[in-house]
C-alpha positions, 0 to 999 in steps of 0.5 A: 277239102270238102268231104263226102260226109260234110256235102250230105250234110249241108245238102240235108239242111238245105232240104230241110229248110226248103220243106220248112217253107212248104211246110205251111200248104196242105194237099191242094193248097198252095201260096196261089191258093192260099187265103188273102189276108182283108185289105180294109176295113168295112165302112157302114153308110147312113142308112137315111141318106139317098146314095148319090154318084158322089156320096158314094167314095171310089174306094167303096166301090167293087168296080166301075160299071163300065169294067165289067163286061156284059156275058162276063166278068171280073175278078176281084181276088183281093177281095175274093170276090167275082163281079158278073154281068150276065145281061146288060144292067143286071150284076151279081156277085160270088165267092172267088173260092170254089167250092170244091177244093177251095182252091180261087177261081181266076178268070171268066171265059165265055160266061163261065167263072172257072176255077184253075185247079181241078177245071170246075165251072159256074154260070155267072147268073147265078154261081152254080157249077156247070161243068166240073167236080163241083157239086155246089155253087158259089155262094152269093154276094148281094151287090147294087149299082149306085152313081156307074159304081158296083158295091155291096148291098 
């Protein structure tokens, strides 16, 4: 027979270990939000070398060209990055972290990179908060288009 006192204990311990499982997220952070781990390790290209389509391996590569939308972009949240095309031809890209909170910014809607958590926005020009509690932009990643592929300068 089960009995009051050991109904309370085990609904304790079962409290305890499901707070021992958040205990790991802070105020503002959760596992969505949590940093992700790199995937890969950096390949350097021979500096002399003229890139080609060819030279240059898919799995160098941020994304195709053609991925990305012109007046849009791509996020790339395994590499914390977002890849914009703000004008035909013409790409930048950021930091996917917002820089108010930390918190990942998951999507890019009507030229705006947003950020879920506390509804900041940033220009995909130039990374700088348009609307939101964000005071600081995203900090920049230099990229170029060599052979229809996006990749970091």
């Amino acid at each position: 027979m089960t009995t009051r006192r050991s109904l309370l204990a085990a609904a304790c311990g079962t409290c305890a270990a499901a707070l021992t499982g958040c205990a790991g997220y802070g105020p503002g952070r959760s596992a969505a939000t949590a940093p992700l781990p790199p995937t890969s390790a950096a390949t350097v290209p021979d500096p002399a070398a003229a890139p080609t389509s060819t030279s240059i391996p898919v799995a160098d590569a941020l994304a195709a060209a053609a991925a990305v939308p012109v007046g849009g972009g791509l996020v790339l949240a395994d590499l914390d990055l977002v890849v914009t095309q703000p004008v035909e031809g013409e790409f930048a890209a950021f930091s996917a972290t917002c820089t108010h909170q930390g918190c990942a910014v998951t999507e890019v809607v009507d030229g705006q990179i947003v950020c879920p958590c506390h509804g900041s926005t940033f220009s995909i020009t130039d990374g700088a908060p348009t609307a939101g509690p964000a005071e600081q932009p995203l900090p920049p990643r230099a990229v170029s288009l060599q052979g229809g592929r996006i990749v970091l300068a």
